[in-house]
C-alpha positions as CSV (number, residue, x, y, z in Angstrom):
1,X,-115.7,0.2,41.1
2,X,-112.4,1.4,41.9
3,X,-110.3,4.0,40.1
4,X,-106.3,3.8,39.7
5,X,-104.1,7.0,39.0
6,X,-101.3,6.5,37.6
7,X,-98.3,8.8,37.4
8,X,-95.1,9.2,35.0
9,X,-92.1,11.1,36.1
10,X,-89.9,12.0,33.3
11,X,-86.0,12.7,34.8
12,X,-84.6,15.6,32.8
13,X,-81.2,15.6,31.8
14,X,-78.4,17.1,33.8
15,X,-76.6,20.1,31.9
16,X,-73.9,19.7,29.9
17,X,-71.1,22.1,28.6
18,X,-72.6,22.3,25.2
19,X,-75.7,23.3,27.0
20,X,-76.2,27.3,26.6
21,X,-78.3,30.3,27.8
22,X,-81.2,31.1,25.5
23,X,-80.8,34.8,26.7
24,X,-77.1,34.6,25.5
25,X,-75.4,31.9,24.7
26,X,-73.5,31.7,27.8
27,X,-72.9,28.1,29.5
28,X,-76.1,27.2,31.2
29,X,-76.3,27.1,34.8
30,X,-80.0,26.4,35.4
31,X,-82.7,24.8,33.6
32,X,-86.3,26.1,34.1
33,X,-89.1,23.4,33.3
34,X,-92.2,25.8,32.9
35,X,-95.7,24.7,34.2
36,X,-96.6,24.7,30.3
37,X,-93.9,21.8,29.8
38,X,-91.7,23.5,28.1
39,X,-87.8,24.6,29.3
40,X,-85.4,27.5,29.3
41,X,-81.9,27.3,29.9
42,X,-80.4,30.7,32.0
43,X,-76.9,31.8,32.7
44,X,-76.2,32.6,36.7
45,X,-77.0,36.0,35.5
46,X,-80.1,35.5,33.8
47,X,-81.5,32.8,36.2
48,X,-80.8,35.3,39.1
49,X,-82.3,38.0,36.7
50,X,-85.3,36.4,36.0
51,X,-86.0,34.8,39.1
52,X,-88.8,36.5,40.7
53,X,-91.4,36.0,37.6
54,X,-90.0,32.3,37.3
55,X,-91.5,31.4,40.8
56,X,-94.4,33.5,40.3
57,X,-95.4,31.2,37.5
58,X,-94.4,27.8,39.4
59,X,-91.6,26.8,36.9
60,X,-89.5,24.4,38.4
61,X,-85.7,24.9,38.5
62,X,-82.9,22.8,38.7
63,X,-79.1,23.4,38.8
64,X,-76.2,22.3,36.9
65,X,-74.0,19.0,37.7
């Protein structure tokens, strides 16, 4: 008996201009898809801000266009 693993890779959207900060409401600059499957949208600022514990937690981050 063999076993088959399958795997589904989901592309996340590239960022947009209507697509803000949820620290400020600033355009978003990077896009942070946690380990828990959910996302946050940073600022420059606030992706360089929160950097350190985003890594620490293996969130995966992407940049704008």
């Amino acid at each position: 008996m063999t076993t088959a693993l399958t795997t589904t890779s989901t592309a996340t959207p590239a960022l947009t201009q209507l697509d803000r900060c949820d620290r400020c409401s600033a355009a978003a600059k990077v896009r942070a898809l946690l380990p828990t499957d959910g996302e946050l949208l940073f600022c420059g600022h606030h992706a360089r801000m929160h950097l350190p514990r985003l890594r620490e937690i293996g969130a995966t981050l992407s940049s704008g266009p």
